[in-house]
N, C-alpha and C positions, 0 to 999 in steps of 0.2 A: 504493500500500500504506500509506503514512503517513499518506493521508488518513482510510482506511476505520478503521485506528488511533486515528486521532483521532477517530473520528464514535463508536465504538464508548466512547470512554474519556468523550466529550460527555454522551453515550444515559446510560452507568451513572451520571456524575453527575445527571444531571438527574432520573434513578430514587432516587437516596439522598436527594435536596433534596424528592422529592415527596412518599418516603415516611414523611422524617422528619415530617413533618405529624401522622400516627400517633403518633409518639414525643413528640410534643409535647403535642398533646392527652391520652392516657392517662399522661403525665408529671404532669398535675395532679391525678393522683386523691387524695396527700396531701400536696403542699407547694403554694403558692401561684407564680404568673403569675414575680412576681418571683425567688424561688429558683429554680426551675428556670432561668429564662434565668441566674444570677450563677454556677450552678453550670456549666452545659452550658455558656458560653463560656469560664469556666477549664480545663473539660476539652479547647475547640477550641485553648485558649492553650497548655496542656500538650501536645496532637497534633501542632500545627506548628511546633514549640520544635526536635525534630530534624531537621528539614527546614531550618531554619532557622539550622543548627548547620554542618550537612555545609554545604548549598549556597551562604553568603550570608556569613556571618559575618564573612570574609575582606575582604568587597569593601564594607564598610559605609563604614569613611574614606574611600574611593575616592569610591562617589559621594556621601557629605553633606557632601566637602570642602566647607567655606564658603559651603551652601545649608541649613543646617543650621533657620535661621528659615521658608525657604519649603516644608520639610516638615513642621515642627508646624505652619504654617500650615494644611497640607492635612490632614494624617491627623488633628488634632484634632476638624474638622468632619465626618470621614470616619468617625469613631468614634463621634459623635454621632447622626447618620445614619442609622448600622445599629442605632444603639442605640434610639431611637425607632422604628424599623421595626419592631424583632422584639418592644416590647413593647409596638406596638400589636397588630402579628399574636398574641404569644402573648393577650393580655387577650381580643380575640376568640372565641378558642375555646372558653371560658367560655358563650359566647354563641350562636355558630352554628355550622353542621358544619365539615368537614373540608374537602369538596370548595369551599363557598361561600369558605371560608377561603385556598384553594390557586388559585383560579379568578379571586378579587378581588385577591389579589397579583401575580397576571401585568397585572392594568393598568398596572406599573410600564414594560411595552414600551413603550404608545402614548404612554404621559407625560414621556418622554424626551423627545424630540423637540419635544414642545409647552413644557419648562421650557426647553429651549436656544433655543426660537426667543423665547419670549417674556421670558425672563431674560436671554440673548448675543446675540438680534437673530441671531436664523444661519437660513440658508432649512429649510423643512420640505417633505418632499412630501405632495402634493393627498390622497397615501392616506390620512394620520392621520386626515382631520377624516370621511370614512363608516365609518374605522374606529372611530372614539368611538361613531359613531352606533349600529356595531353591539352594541361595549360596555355601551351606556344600556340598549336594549333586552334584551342578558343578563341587563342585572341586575335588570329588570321580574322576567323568566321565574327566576330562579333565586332569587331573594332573597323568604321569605315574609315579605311587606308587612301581612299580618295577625297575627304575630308580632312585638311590642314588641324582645323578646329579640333573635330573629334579627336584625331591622332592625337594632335597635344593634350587633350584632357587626358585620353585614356595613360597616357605616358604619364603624366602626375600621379593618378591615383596606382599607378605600378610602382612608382618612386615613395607614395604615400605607403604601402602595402610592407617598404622594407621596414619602416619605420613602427607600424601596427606590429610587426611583429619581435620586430626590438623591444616594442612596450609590453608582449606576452613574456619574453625571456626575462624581462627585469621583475614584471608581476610576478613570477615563479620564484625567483631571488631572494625577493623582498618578504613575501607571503611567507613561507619555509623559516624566515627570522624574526620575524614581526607578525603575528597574527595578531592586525587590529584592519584588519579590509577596509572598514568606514572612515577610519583616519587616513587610511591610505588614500582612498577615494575622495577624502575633504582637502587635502591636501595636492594632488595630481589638478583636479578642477580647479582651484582657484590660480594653482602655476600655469594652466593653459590660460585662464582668462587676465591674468596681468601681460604675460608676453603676448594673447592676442593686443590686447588695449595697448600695448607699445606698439603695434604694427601701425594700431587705429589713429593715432595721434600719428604717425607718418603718410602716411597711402590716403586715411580716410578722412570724413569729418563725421565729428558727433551730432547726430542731430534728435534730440528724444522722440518729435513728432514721427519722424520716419521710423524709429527702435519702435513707437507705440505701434505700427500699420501690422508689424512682423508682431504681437503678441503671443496670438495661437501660437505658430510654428517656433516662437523661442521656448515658452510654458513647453511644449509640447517635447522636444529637444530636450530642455533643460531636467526639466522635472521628471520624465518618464524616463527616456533614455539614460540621465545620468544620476536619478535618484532610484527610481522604482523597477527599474530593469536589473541593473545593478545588485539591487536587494534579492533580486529574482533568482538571479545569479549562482549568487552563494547559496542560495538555500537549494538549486537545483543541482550542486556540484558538491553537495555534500552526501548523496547516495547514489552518485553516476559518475562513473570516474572518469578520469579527463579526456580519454580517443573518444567514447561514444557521445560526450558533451561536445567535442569537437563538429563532430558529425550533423549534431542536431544545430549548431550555430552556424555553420556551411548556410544553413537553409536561410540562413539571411536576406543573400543575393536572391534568391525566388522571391519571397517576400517581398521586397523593392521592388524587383521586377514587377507583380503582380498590382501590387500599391499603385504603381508609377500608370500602368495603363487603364488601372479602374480611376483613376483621380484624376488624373494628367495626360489621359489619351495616348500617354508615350508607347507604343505599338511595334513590338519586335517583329522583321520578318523572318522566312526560314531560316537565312544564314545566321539571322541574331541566335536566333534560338538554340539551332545547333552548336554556338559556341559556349552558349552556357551548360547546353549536357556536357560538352566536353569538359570546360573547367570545375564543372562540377564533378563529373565523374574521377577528373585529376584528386580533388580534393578529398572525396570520400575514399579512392585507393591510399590514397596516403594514411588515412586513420586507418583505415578497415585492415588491409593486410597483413599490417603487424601483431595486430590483436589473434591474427591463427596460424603466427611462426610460433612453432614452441620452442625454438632454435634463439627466440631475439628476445630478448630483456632491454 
């Protein structure tokens, strides 16, 4: 019962992260790349703030007793990370759809695995490297190569993807010495929303009027995706262990995709489509396979 709980609280988050995609993109219709993310991560910083009140607050001397350097060591990077991530993904959507945008972020699965073997020397299994294979070829079929525009979008959010998954590797780091998730998570959002807001005082101007038009879609961002999804999270990763959680967050990229064309008309045709079974399918061999070597640890 705790599992189906958990698979079910996995599913809804992975539907709020897809469909914020939506929220993201028609979030820029009058503020720029950088406010929406300075703003939408104050509001994930404001959502996990009582979470983080009730459950953690208590136990923070406990465990930074006298490790206090080896967690800014970690969550400084770890905020950097995400903050690079999300504003190559959001600068993207400027650029390409929704679905290419949501599709090209799940390469953050396969490139796990290939940063820790080639940055920590740690073994990989034989799946990643046909699962790349099938990723290359998604993004043949899904990426219009005769579109300047697209090409560049799609290229950010590939560049964004190394980045997401640097932010997996240090959440594992950091998690494994620090079990306080909520701090973690109060702290990562408000470091994305100061470095956005240094972009915003360069690139952009502040205009509240124009921040008020975006509401829905920052609340929506802000609060679900980086409060309430989050929450979802851990509590679905606490009776599912991490490949088959992987698996069910893959389904992201559908989810976007699906959002994007019941809301926004955005309309994959065959070749779209068949690029995202491919990099889906890339994605799900890369979990799945290793899970029935009994050769690989």
């Amino acid at each position: 019962m705790k599992k189906t709980i958990s698979f079910i609280c996995l599913l809804i988050c992975t539907f709020i992260w897809g469909t914020t995609f939506v929220a993201q993109d028609s979030g820029m219709d009058h503020i720029g790349p950088f406010t929406f993310n300075s703003v939408r991560f104050f509001v994930g910083f404001l959502a996990v703030s009582p979470l983080f009140l009730i459950f953690e607050r208590k136990k923070i001397r406990e465990h930074l007793a006298g490790k206090e350097s080896e967690f800014y060591k970690l969550i400084i990077p770890l905020g950097i990370f995400l903050f690079l991530g999300t504003v190559f993904q959001q600068i993207s959507l400027l650029y390409t759809n929704i679905a290419n945008a949501a599709f090209f972020t799940d390469f953050y699965v396969p490139m796990v695995p290939i940063i820790i073997f080639f940055v920590f020397s740690k073994k990989i299994h034989w799946a990643i490297w046909p699962s790349i294979i099938f990723c290359v070829i998604g993004v043949y079929f899904l990426s219009d190569f005769q579109d300047t525009n697209v090409r560049y979008g799609d290229s950010l959010v590939i560049i964004g993807a190394l980045f997401w998954a640097l932010h997996i590797i240090y959440i594992g780091k950091i998690i494994k010495k620090f079990n306080l998730p909520f701090f973690i998570a109060l702290l990562q959002n408000i470091i994305v929303a100061l470095f956005s807001f240094i972009l915003v005082t360069i690139f952009e101007e502040i205009d509240f009027s124009k921040i008020r038009l975006e509401t829905f879609e920052i609340l929506y961002a802000g609060i679900l995706s980086g409060g309430a999804a989050f929450a979802l999270q851990i509590f679905g990763q606490q009776n599912i262990s991490s490949a088959p959680a992987a698996i069910v967050m893959s389904l992201e990229g559908v989810f976007a995709a699906i959002a994007a064309w019941i809301i926004l008309d955005q309309v994959l045709d065959l070749n779209n489509i068949l690029g995202c079974i491919l990099i889906l399918s890339g994605i799900l061999l890369s979990q799945v396979a290793p899970k029935f070597d009994k050769n690989y640890k």
